[in-house]
C-alpha positions in Angstrom: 32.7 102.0 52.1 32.0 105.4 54.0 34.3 108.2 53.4 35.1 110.6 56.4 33.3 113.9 56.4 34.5 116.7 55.4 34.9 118.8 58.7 33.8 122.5 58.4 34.4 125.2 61.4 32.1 128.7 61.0 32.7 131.5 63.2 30.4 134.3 62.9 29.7 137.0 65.5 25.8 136.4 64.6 25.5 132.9 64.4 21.6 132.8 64.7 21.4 135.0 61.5 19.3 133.9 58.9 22.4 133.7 56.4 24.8 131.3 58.9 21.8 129.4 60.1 21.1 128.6 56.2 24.8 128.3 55.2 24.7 126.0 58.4 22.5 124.0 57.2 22.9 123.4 53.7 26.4 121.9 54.3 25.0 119.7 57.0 22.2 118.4 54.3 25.0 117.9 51.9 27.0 115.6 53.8 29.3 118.1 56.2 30.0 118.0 59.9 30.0 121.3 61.1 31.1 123.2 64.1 30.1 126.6 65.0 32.2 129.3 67.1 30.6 132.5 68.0 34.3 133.8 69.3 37.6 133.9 68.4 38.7 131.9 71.5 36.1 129.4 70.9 36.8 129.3 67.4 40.7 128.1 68.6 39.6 126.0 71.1 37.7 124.5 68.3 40.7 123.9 66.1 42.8 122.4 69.4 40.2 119.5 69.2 39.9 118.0 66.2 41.1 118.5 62.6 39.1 120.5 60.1 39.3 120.6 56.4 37.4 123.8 55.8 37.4 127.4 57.6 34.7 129.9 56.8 35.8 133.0 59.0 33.6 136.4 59.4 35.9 139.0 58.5 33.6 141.5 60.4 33.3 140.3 64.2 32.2 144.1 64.5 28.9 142.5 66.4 30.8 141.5 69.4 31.2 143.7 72.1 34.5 143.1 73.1 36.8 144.1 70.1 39.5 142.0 71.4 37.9 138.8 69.9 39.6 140.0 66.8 38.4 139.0 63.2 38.7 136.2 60.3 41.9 137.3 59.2 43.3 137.2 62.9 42.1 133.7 63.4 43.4 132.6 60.6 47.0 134.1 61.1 46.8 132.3 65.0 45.8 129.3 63.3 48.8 129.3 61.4 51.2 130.6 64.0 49.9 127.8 66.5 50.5 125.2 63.9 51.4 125.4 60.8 51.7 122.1 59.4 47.4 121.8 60.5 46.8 124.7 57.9 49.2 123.5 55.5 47.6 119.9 55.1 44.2 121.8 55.6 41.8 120.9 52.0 40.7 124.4 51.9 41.9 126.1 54.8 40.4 129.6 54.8 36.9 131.4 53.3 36.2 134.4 54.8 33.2 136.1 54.3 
């Protein structure tokens, strides 16, 4: 019997860096299905369409020139505002790094 994979969102202002391009691909060797977002708004269009178990946020989007694509922390707190009961039956619902 096939379990589901574990779903795993990244958003990184730098997402061709060596570090998120490994990271990347390591979980997708182990068995993950990740999605990456470049932006904040991508990042919560992301979460509109399907459920994931697993958040990895950059908590410096410094990178990006517009400053108004906010950070890890700010995702994660528009996450929760725009629905709360996603995050709370989330597996692990925030790393930010």
């Amino acid at each position: 019997m096939e379990t589901d994979k574990i779903s795993v969102l990244v958003m990184d202002d730098e997402p061709m860096s060596a570090i998120i391009q490994a990271t990347v691909n390591q979980l997708r060797q182990e068995g993950f299905e990740v999605d990456l977002a470049e932006t904040m708004t991508q990042a919560i269009e992301s979460y509109y369409q399907k459920f994931y178990d697993v958040f990895v946020l950059d908590i410096d989007m410094s990178h990006r020139p517009d400053k108004e694509e906010g950070d890890g922390i700010r995702v994660l707190r528009r996450f929760i505002s725009l629905h709360n009961h996603h995050v709370q039956r989330c597996r692990h619902c925030a790393a930010l790094v």
